[in-house]
N, C-alpha and C positions, 0 to 999 in steps of 0.2 A: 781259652782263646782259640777260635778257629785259624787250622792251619794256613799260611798263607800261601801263595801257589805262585810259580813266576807268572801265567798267564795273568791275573788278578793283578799282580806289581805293573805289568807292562798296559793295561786296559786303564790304569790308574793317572800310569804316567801320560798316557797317550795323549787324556783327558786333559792333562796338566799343563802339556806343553804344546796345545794345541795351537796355542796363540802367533806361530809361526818362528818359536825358538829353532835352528839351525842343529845340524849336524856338528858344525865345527864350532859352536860357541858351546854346544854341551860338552864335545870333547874338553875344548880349553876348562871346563872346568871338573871334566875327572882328571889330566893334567893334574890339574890345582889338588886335586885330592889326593893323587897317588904320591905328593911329591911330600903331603902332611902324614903319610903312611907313614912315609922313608922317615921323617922327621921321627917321630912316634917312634920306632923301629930302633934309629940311632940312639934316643934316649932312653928307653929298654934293654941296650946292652951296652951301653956306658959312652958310645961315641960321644954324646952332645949332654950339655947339660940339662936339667929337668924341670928349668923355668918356665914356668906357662905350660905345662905339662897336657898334652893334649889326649884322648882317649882312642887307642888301639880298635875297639868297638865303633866308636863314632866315626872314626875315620875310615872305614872299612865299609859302613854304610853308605856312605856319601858315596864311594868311589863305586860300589853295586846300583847304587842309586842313579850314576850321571850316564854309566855303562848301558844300564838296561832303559833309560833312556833314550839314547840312542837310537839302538835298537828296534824300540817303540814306532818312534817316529819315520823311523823308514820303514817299517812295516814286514819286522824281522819275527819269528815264532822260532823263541831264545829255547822254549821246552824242546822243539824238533830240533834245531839246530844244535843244540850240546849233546844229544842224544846221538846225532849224525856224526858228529864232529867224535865223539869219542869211540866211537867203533870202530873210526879210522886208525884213532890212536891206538886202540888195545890191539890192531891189528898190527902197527909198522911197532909197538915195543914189546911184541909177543906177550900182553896181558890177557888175566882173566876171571874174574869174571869184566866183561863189558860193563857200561853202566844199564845198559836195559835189560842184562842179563841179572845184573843183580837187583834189580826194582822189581824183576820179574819172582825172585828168591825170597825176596822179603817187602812180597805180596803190594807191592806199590803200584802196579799195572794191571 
């Protein structure tokens, strides 16, 4: 199976939710997904009971799925922006390798 790339997920979605779906109704429904996370989450380490048991995996899609959505539609490029975003980070919690640094290490750039 050929790799999937976020570029590719976000040109997918873009297409998908052209139809004039919102910012804040995709939100409401990673909301909806982050909260079947916690669910998932609670039942995997004994909080809540394991009726209607829901999938760790699925629910973790959904919640990348409604995110990079978002995104999408405002016409965000999530590959530059986590790359940005984390440079800053390895910078203010003194880590290292970065992430482009280490894409760069093991030949992904």
């Amino acid at each position: 199976m050929k790799e999937l790339k976020i570029e590719d997920l976000q040109r997918y979605l873009s297409s998908k939710y052209k139809d004039g779906r919102t910012s804040s109704g995709l939100f409401m429904k990673l909301v909806e997904e982050v909260g079947e996370v916690a669910e998932v989450l609670n039942q995997m380490e004994g909080r809540k009971s394991k009726e209607g048991q829901i999938s760790l995996e699925a629910e973790l899609v959904d919640v990348i799925h409604y995110a990079v959505a978002i995104a999408s539609i405002n016409n965000i490029d999530l590959t530059t922006a986590i790359i940005e975003k984390d440079k800053k980070a390895a910078v203010k919690y003194n880590q290292s390798p970065n992430l482009k640094e280490f894409m760069k290490e093991n030949h992904s750039i």
